[in-house]
C-alpha positions in Angstrom: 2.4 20.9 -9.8 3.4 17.1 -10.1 6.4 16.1 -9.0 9.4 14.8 -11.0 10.8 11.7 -10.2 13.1 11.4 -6.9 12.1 14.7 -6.1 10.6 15.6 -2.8 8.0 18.3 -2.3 6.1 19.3 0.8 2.8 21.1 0.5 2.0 23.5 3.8 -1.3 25.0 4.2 -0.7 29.2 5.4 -2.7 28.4 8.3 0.1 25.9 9.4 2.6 28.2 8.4 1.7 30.5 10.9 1.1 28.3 13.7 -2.4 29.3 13.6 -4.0 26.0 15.0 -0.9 24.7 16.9 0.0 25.0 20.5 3.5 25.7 19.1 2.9 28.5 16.8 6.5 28.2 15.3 6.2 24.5 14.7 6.9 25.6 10.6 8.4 28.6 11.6 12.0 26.9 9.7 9.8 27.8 6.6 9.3 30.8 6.5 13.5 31.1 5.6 12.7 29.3 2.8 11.0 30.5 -1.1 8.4 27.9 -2.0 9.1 27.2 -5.2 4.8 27.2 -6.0 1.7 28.7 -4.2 -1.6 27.0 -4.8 -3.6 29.3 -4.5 -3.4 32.2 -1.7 -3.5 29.2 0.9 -0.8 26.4 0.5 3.1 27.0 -0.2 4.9 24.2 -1.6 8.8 23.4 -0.9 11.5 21.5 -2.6 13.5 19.6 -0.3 15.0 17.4 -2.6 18.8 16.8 -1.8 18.2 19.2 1.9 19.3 17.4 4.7 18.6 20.4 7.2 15.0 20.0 5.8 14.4 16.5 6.6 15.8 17.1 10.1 13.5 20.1 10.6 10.6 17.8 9.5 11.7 15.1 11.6 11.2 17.9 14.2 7.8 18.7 13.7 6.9 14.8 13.7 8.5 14.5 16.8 6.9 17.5 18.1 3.4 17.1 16.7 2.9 13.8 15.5 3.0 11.4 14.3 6.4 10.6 15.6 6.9 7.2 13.7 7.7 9.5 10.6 10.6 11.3 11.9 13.1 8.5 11.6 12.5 7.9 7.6 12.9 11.8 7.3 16.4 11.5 9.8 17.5 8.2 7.7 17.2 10.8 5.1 19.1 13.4 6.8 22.1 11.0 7.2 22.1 9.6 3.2 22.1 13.0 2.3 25.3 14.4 5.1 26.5 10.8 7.1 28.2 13.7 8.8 24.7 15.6 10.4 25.2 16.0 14.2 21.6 16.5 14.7 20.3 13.9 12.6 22.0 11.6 14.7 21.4 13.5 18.0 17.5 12.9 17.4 18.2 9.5 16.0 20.1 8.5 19.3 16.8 9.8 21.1 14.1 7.8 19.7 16.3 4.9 20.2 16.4 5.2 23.7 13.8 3.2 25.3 11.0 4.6 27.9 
């Protein structure tokens, strides 16, 4: 499924999905309240999150949580363009500005 222009897609493998070879076995757990909008397959669901701020935080998450963490702040940047007014965005943004 290409993508259109501007739009953002994420592609999860099941395996991922269900935690299966993470110590955090909910790490994409904020998926599965979410319809793919495609399955390759029986093995990778792929999501819209064009225009979801909540998304990009909740991927900022699991940057932050499983590496690599230099990829949460374009994903919070994101968060903030799309609602200046998300609390938690700026929460985790305030954190990895902190130094140490």
């Amino acid at each position: 499924m290409p993508a259109e222009p501007g739009r953002e897609i994420l592609a999860v493998s099941v395996l991922n999905l269900q935690g299966v070879l993470f110590r955090n076995r909910d790490l994409y757990g904020w998926l599965r309240r979410r319809k793919p909008v495609a399955k390759i397959g029986f093995s990778i669901f792929v999501y819209d999150l064009t225009g979801d701020s909540d998304a990009h935080v909740q991927l900022a998450r699991v940057y932050l949580k499983a590496g690599p963490a230099e990829l949460a702040l374009p994903e919070l940047k994101k968060a903030l363009r799309l609602d200046p007014e998300n609390r938690e965005a700026e929460r985790l943004l305030a954190e990895l500005a902190r130094p140490g």
